[in-house]
NUBA-973019 format. One record per atom (N, C-alpha, C): x, y, z; residue in three letters. Coordinates in steps of 0.001 Angstrom, whole numbers, padded with zeros to 6 digits, always signed. Atoms other than C-alpha are relative to their C-alpha. Example, Ala and Ser with C-alpha at 12.3 -4.5 7.8 and 13.67 -1.06 7.14 Angstrom:
+000890-001190+000000Ala;+012300-004500+007800Ala;+000900+001200+000000Ala;-000820-001190-000060Ser;+013670-001060+007140Ser;-000770+001090+000730Ser;
This chain:
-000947-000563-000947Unk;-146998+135593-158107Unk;-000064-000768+001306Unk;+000351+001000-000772Unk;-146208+133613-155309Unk;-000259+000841+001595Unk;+000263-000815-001247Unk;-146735+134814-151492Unk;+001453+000511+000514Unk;-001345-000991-000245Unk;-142853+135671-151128Unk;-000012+001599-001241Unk;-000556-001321+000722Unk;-142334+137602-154258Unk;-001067+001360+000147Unk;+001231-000967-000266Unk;-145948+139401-152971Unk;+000525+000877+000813Unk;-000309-000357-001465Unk;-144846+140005-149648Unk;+001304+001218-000463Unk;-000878-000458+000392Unk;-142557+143236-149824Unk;+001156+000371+000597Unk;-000861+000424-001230Unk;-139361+144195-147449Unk;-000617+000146+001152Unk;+000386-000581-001548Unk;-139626+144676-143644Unk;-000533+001101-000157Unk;+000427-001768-000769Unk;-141425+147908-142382Unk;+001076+000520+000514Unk;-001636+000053-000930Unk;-138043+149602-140984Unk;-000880+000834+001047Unk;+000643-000201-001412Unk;-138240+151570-137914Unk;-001180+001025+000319Unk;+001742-000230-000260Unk;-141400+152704-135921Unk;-000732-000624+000742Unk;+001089+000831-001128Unk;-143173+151440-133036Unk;-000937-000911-000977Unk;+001209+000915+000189Unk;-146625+150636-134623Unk;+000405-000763-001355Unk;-000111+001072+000785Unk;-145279+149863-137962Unk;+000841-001323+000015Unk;-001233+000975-000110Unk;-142524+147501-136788Unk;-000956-001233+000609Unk;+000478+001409-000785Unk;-145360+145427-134554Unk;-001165-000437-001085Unk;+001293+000838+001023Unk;-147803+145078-138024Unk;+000644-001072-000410Unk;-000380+001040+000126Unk;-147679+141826-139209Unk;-001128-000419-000972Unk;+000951+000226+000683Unk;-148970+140333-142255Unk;+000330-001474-000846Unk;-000464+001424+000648Unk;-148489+136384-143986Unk;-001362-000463-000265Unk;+000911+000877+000705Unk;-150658+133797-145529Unk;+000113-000809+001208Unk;+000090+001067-000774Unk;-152153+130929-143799Unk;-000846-000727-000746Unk;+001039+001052+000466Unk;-153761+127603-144997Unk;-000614-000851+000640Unk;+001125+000850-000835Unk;-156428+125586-143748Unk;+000300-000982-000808Unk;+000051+001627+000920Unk;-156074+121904-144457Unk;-000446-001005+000996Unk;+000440+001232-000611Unk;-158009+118865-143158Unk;-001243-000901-000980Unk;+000604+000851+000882Unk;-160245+115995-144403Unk;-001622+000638-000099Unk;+001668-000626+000239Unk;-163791+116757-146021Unk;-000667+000366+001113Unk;+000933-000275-000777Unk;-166262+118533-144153Unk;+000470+000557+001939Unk;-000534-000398-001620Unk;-164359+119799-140812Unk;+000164+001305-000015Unk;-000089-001501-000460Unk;-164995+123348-141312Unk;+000892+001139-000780Unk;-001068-000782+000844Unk;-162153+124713-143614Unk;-000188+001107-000074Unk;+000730-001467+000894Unk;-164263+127342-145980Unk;-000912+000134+001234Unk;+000683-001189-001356Unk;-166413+128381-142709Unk;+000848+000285+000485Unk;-001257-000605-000545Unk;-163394+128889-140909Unk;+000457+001502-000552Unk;-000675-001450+000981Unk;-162275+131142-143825Unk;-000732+000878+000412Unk;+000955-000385-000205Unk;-165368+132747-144105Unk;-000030+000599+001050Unk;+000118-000621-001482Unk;-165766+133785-140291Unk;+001178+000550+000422Unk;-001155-000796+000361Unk;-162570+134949-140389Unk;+000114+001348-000968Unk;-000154-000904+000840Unk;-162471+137154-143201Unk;-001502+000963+000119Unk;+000926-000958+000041Unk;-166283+138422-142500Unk;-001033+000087-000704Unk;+001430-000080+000460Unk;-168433+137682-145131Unk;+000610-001226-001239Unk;+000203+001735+000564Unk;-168511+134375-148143Unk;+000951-000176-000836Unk;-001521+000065+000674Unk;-165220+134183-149495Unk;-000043-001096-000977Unk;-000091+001401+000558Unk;-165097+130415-150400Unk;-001746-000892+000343Unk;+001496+001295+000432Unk;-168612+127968-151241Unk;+000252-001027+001569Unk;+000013+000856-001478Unk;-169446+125423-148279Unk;-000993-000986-000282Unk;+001383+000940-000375Unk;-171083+121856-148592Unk;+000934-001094+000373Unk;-000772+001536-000285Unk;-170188+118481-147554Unk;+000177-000493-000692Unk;-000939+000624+001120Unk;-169184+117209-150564Unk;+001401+000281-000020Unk;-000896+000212-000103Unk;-166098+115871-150574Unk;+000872+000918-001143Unk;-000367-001080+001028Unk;-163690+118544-152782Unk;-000317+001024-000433Unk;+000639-000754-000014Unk;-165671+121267-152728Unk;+000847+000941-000738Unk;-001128-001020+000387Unk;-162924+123760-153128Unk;+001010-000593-000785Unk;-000696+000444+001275Unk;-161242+123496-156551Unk;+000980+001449-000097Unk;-000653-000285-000177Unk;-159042+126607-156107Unk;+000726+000453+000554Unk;-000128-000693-000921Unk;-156790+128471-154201Unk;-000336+000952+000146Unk;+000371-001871+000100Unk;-158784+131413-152954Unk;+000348+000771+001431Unk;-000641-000981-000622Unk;-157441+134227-151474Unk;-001275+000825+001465Unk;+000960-001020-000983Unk;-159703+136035-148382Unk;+001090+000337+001086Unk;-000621-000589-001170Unk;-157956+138499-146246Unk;-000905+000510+001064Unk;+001194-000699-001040Unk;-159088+139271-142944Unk;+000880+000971+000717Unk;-000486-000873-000480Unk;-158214+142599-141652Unk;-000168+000078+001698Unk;-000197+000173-001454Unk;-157092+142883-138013Unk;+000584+001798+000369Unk;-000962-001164-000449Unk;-155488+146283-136121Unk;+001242-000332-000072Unk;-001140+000369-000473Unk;-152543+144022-135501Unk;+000881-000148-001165Unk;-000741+000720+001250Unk;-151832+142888-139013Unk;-001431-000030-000832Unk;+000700+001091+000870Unk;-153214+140838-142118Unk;+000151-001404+000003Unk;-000125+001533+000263Unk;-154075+137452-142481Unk;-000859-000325-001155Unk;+000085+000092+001291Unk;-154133+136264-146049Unk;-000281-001510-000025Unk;+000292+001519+000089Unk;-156294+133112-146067Unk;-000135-000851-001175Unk;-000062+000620+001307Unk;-155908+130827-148588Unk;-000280-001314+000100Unk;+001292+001427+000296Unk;-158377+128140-149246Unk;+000169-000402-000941Unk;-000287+000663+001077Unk;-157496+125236-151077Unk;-000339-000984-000441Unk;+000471+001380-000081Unk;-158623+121857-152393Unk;+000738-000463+000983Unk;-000270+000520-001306Unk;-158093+119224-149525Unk;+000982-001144-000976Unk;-001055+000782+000318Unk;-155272+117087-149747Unk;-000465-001331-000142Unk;+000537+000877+000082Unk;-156057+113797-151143Unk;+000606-001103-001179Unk;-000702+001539+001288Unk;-154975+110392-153743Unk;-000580+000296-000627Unk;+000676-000135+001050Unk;-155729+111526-156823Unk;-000365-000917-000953Unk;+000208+001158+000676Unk;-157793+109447-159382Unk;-000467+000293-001265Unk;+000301-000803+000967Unk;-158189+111986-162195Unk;+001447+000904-001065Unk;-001004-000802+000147Unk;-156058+114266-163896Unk;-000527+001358+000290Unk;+000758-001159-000580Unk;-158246+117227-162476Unk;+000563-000080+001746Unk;-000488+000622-001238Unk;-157217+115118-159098Unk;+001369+000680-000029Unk;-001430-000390-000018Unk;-153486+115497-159921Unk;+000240+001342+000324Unk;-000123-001200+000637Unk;-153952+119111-161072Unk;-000440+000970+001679Unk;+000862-000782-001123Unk;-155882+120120-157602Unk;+000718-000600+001028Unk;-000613+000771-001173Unk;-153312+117786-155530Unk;+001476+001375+000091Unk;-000452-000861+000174Unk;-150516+120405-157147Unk;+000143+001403+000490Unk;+000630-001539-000649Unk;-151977+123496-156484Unk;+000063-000005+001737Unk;-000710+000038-001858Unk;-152012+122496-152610Unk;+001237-000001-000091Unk;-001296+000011-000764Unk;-148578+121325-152247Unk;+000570+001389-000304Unk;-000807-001465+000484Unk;-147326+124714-154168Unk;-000735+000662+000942Unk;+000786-001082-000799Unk;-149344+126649-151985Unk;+000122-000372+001696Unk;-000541+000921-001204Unk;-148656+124549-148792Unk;+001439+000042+000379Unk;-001382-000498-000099Unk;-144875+125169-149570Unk;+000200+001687+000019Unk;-000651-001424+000426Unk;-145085+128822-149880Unk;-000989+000732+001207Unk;+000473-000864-001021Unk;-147491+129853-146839Unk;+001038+000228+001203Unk;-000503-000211-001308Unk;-146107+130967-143240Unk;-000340-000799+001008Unk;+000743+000850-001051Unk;-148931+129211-141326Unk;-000654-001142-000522Unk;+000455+000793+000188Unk;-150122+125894-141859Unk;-001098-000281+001505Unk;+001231+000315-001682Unk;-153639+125298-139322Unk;-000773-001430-000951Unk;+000632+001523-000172Unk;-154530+121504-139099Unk;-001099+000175+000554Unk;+001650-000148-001080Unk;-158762+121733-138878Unk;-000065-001529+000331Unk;+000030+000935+000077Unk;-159908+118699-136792Unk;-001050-000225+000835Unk;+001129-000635-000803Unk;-163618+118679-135613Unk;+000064-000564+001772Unk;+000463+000377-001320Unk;-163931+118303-131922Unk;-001340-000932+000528Unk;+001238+001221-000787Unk;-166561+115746-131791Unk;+000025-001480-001209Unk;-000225+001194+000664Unk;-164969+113148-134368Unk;+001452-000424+000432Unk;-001199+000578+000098Unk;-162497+110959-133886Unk;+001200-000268-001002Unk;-000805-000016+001003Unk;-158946+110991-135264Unk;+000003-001471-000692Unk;+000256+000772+001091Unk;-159465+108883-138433Unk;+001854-000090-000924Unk;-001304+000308+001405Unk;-156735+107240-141213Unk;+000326+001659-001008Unk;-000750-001471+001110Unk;-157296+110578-143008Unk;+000429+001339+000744Unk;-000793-000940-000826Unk;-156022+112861-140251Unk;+001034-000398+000254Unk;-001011+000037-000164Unk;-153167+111102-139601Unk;+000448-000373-001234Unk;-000362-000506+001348Unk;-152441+111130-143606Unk;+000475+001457-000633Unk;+000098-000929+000332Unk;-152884+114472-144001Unk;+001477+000460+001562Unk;-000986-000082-001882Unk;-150464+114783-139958Unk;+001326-000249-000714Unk;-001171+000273+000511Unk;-147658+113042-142197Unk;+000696+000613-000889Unk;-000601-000626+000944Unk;-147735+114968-144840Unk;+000438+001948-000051Unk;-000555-000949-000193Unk;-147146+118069-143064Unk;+001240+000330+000163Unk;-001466+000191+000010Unk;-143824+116796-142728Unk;+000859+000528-001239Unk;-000116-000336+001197Unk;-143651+117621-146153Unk;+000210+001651-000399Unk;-000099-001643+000503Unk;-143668+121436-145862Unk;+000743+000585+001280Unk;-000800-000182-001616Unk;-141083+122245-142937Unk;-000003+001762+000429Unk;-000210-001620+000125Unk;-141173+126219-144015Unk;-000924+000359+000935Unk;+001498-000109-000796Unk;-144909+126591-142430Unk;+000453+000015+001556Unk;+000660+000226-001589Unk;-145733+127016-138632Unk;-001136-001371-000009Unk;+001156+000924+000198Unk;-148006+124421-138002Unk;-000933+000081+001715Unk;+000836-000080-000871Unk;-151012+125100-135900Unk;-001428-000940+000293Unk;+000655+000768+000079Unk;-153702+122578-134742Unk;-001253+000845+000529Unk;+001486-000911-000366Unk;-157398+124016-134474Unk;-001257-000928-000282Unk;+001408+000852-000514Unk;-160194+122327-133225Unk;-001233+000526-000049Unk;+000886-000840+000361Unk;-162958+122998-134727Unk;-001708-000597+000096Unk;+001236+000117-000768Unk;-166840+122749-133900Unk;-000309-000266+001130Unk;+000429+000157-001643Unk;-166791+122787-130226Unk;-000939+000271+000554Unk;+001355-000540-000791Unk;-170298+124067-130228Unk;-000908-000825-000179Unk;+001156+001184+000692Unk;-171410+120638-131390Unk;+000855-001054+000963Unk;-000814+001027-000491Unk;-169009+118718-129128Unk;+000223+000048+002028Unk;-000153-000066-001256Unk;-168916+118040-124957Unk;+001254+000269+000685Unk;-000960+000191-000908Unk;-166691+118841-122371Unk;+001379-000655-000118Unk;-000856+001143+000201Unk;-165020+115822-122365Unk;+000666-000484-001309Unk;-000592+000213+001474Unk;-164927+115446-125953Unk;+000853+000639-000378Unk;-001020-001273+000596Unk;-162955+118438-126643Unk;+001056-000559+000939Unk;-001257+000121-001017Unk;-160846+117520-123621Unk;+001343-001042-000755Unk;-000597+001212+000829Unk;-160057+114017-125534Unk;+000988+000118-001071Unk;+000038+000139+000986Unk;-159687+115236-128453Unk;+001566+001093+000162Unk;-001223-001279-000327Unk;-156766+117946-127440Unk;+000994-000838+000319Unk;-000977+001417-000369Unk;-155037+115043-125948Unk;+000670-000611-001186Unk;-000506+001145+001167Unk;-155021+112964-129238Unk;+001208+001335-000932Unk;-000292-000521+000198Unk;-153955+116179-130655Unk;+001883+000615+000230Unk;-000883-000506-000395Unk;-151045+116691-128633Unk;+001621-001066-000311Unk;-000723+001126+000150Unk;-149863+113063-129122Unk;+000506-000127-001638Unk;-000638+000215+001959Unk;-149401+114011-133184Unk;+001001+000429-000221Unk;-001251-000741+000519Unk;-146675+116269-132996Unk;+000029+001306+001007Unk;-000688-000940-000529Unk;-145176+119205-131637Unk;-000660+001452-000533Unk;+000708-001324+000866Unk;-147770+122466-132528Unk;+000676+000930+000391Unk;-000067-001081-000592Unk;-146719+125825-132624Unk;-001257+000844+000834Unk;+001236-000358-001324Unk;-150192+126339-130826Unk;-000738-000709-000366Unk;+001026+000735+000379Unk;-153186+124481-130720Unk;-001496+001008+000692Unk;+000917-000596+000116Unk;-156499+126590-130689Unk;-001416-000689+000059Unk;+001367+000847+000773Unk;-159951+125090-130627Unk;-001489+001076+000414Unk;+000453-001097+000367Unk;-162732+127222-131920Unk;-001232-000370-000264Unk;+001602+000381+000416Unk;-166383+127628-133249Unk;+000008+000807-000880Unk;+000561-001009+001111Unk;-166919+129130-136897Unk;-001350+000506+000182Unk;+001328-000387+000112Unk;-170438+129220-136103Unk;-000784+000786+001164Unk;+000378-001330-000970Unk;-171017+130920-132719Unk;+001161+001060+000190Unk;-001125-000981+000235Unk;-167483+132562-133387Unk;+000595-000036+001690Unk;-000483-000341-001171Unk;-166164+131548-130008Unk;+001469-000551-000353Unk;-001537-000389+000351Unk;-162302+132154-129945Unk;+000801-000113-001438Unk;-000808-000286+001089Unk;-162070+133224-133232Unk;+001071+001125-000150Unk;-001013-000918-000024Unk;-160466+136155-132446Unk;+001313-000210+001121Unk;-001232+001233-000734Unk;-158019+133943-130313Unk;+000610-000686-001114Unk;-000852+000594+001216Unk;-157080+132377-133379Unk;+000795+000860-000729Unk;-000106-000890+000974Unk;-156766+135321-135380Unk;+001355+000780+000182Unk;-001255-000247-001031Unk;-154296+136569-132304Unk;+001127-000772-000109Unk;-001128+000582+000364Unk;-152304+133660-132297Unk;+000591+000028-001885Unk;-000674-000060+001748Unk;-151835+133399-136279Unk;+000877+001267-000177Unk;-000683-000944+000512Unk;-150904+136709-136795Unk;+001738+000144+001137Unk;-001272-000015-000806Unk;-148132+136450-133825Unk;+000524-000428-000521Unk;-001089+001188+000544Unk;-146508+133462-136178Unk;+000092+000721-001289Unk;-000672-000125+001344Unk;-146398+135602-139101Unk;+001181+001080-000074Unk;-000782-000586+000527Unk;-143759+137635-140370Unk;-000336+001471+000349Unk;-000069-001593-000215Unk;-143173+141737-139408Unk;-000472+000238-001447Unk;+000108-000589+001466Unk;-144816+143406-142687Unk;-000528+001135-000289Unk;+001357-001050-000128Unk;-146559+146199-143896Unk;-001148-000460-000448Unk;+001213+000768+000907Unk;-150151+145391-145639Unk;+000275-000088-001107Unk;-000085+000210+001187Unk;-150225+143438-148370Unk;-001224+000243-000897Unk;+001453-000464+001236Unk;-153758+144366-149766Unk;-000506+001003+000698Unk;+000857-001017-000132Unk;-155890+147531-149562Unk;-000979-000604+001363Unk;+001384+000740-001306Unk;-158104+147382-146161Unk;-000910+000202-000323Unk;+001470+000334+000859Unk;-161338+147489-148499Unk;+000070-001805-000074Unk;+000392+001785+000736Unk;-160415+143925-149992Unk;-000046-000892+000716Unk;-000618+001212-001026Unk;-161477+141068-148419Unk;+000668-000897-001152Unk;-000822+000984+001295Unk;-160509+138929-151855Unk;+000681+000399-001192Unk;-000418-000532+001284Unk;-158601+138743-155167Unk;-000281-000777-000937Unk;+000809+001187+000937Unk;-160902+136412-156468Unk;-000989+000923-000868Unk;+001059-000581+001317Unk;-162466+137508-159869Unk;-001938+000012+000544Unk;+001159-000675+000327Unk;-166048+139018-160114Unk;-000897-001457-000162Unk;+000597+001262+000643Unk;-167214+136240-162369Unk;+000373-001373+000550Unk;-000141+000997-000745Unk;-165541+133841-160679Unk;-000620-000823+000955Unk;+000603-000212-001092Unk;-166751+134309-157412Unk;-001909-000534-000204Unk;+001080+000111+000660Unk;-170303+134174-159352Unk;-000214-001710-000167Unk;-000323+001118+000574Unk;-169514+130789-160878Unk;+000018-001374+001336Unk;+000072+000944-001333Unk;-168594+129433-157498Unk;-001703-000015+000461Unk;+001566-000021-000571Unk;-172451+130391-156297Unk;-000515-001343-000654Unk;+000975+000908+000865Unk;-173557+128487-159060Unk;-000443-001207+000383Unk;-000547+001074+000199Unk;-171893+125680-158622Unk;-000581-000305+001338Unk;+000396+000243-001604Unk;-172526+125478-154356Unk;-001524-000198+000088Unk;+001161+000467+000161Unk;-176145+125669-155699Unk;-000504-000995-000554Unk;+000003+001066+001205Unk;-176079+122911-158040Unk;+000340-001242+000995Unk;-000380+001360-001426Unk;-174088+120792-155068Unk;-001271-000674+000197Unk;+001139+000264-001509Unk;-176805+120527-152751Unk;-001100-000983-000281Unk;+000784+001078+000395Unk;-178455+117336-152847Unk;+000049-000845-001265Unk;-000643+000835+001045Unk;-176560+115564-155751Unk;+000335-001108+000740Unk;-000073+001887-000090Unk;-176242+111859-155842Unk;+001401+000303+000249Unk;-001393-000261-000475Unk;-172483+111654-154414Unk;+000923-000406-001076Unk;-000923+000383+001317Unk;-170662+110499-157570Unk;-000165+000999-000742Unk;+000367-000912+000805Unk;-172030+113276-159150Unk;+000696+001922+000147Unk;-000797-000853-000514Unk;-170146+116730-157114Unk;+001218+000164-000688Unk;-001720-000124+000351Unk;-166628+115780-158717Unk;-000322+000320-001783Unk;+000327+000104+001392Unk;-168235+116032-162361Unk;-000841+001537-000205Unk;+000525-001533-000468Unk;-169730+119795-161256Unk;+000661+000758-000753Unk;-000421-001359+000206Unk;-168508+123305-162946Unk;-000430+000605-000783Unk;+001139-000927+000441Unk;-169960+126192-163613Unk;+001174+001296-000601Unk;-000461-001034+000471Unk;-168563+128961-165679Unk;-000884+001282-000246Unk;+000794-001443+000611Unk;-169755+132802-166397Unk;+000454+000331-001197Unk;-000145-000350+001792Unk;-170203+133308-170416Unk;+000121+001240-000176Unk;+000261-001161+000444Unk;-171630+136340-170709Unk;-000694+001105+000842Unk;+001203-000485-000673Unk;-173466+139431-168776Unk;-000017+001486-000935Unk;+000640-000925+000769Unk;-175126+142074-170025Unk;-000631+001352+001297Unk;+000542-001100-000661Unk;-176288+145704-168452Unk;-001728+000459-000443Unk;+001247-000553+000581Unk;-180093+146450-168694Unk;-000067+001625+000297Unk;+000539-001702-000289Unk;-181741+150232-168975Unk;-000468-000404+001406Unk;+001098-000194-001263Unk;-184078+149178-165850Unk;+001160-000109+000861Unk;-001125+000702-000835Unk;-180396+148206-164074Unk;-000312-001188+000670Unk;-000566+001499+000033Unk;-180915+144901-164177Unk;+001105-000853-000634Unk;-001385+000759+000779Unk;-177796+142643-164854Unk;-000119-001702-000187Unk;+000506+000974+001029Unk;-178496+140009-167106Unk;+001501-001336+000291Unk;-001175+001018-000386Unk;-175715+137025-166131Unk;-000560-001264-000732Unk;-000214+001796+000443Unk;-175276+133772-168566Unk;+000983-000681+000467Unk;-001382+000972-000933Unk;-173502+130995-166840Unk;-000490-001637-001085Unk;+000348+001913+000310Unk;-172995+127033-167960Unk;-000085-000804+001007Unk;-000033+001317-000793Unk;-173290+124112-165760Unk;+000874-000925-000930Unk;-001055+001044+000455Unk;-170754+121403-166792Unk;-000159-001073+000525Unk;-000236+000781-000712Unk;-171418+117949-166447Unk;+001030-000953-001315Unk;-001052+000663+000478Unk;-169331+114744-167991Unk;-001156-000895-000970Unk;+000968+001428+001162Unk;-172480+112498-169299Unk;-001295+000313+000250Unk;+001501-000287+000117Unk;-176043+112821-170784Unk;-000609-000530+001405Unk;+001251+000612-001365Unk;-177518+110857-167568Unk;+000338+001080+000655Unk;-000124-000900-000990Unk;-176054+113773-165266Unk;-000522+001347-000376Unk;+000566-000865+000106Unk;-177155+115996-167172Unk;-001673+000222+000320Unk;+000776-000044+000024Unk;-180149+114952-166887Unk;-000903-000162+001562Unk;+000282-000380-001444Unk;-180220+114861-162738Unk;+000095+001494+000135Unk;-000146-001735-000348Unk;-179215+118821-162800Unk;-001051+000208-000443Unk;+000758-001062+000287Unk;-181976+119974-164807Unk;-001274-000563+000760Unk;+001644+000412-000740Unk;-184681+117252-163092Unk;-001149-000047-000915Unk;+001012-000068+000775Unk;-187944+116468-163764Unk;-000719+001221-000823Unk;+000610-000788+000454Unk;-189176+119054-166452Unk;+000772+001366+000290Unk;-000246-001110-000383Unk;-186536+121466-165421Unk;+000062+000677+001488Unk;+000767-000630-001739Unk;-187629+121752-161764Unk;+001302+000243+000589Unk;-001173-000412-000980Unk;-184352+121224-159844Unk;+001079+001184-000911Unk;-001705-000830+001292Unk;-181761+123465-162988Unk;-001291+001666+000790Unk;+000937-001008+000239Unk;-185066+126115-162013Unk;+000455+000479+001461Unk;+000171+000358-001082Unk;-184735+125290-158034Unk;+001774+000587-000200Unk;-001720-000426-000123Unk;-180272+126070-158573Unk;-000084+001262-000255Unk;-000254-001436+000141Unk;-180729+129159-160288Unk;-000908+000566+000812Unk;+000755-000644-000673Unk;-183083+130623-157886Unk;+000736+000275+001303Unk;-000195-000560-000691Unk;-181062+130014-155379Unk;+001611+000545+000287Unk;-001098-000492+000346Unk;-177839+130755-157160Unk;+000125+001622+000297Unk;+000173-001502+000735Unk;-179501+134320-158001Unk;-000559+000723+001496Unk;-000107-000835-001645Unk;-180161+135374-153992Unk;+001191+000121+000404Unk;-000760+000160-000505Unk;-176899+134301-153401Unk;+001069+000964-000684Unk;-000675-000960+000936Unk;-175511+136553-156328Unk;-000297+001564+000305Unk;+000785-001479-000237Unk;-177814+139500-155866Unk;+000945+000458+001662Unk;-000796-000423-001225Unk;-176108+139755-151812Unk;+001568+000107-000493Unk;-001855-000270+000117Unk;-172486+139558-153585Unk;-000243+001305-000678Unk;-000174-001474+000823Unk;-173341+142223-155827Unk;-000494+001344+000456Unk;+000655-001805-000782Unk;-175710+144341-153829Unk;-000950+000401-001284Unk;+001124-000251+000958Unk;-178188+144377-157194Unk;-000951-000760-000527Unk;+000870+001165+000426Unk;-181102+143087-158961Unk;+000494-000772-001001Unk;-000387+000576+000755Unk;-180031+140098-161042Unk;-000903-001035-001065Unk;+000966+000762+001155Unk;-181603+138097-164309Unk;+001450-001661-000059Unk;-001159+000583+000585Unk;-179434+134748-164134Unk;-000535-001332-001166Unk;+000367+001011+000572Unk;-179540+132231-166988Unk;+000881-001721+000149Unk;-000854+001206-000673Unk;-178291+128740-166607Unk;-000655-000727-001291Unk;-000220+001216+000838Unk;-177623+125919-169400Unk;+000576-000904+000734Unk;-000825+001133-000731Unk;-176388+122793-168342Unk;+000481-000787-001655Unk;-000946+000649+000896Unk;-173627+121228-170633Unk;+000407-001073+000274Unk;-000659+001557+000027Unk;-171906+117680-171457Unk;+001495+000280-000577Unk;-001420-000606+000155Unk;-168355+118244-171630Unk;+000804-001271+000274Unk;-000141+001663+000028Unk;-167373+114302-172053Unk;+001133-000134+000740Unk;-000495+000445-000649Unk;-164938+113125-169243Unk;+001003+001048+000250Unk;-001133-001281+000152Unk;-163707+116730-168704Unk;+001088-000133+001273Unk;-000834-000105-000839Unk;-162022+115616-165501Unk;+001352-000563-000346Unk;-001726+000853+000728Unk;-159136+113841-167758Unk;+000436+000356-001290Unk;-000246-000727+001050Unk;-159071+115873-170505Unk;+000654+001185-000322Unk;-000527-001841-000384Unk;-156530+118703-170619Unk;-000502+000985-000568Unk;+000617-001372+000340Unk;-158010+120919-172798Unk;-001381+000095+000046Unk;+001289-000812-000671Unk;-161222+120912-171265Unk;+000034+000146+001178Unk;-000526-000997-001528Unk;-159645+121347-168066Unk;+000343+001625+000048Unk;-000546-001478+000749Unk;-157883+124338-170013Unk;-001235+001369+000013Unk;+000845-000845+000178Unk;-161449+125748-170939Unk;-000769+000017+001183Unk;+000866-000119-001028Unk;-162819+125307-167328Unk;+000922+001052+000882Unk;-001269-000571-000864Unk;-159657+127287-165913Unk;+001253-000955+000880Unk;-000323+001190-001070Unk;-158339+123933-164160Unk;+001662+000214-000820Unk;-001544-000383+001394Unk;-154236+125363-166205Unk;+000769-000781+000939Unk;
């Protein structure tokens, strides 16, 4: 369903309901500038996975963050990029459809790096989605000087024409709720589109799968991240209420498989350990997780093992 046919008519008349306001917004900029923390600190608690590996985020996920004023329906997506896969293609897709169908488009762009070839790539191809607002947000200013930020607002201003430009801190949370203000002003009069319980409409197991996987990241040889995925097989209910969770690891070739599990097992031992803290806080219970690691031969170009990873 896409974010129009979601979205349902106007609120008609009524003071407070006429000033709620509720739309999608997407975060897009080059690896590592904050995206999924953005989300995250926004919405309140771990919506979308977070490492510096380049692609991190393989789908679009949904985190709403509830406001008095409105909703804002964040939607975290792979980063826009030249694909060199057919997993590439498949995850280049999914943005633009999702890039064409939000309200707000927010350009992240860290405040203490300089604008690079892949910001003004990603600057051009906003041209590409004219429907969007487009908002520029400057992001880690709690790692960046004075002057730097000053600079950097400048270069900012010289890209184009923003409907606002914002610059923020996911991590000490300074003017996030300045962001949160402006966004929701650019969206659309609505009533709520999700229950004010949910922050996501990201699957159970899913959500799970992502842990896995963000644990598995961390400290991989860099060729090795794009050849990553983790699925949930099976779980099981114990008498003691323990919940028994089988997952796979997915790599493409015996040698990688054989960096995940490590010497004797140590690092595949070292993922699920700290897959299974990171699970136990989503679920709020005690958890048993098991972990295989699989060879799933050049699944990034293979449609039907894209098919069986969810990659449709």
């Amino acid at each position: 369903m896409s974010q129009e046919q979601q979205r349902g008519p106007e609120t008609g008349d009524g003071g407070a309901e006429r000033d709620y306001r509720a739309g999608f917004v997407s975060f897009v900029g080059r690896p590592n500038v904050g995206k999924s923390t953005l989300t995250n600190a926004l919405v309140g608690e771990k919506i979308a996975i977070t490492s510096p590996k380049p692609q991190t985020t393989r789908r679009a996920i949904r985190g709403i963050a509830h406001r008095e004023s409105g909703q804002l329906i964040i939607v975290d997506t792979p980063g826009l990029h030249r694909p060199r896969t057919l997993l590439g293609e498949r995850l280049n897709a999914l943005v633009e459809a999702t890039l064409g169908d939000v309200d707000v488009i927010g350009f992240c762009i860290p405040a203490n790096e300089k604008l690079g070839p892949g910001d003004r790539f990603i600057n051009e191809r906003l041209n590409d989605f004219p429907r969007a607002k487009k908002v520029a947000v400057l992001t880690k200013v709690d790692e960046a000087s004075k002057s730097e930020i000053i600079d950097q607002l400048t270069r900012l201003g010289e890209l184009r024409e923003w409907d606002a430009v914002v610059p923020i801190s996911s991590v000490t949370r300074e003017q996030l709720d300045v962001l949160a203000d402006v966004l929701l002003e650019l969206m659309p009069v609505s009533p709520p589109l999700y229950e004010a319980e949910q922050t996501t409409d990201e699957g159970e197991d899913d959500r799970i799968a992502e842990l896995i996987r963000e644990a598995a990241l961390d400290g991989v040889r860099d060729e090795l991240p794009h050849s990553l995925a983790a699925t949930v097989e099976d779980r099981e209910e114990r008498e003691d209420g323990l919940l028994e969770i089988y997952a796979n690891l997915y790599v493409e070739r015996d040698s990688q498989k054989g960096i995940v599990i490590g010497h004797r097992g140590s690092r595949l031992r070292d993922v699920g350990e700290r897959a299974r803290k990171e699970i136990e806080a989503l679920l709020g219970r005690r958890v048993y997780l098991s972990l295989r690691v699989k060879v799933l031969k050049e699944w990034q170009r293979d449609p039907k093992a894209l098919g069986k990873l969810g990659f449709n």
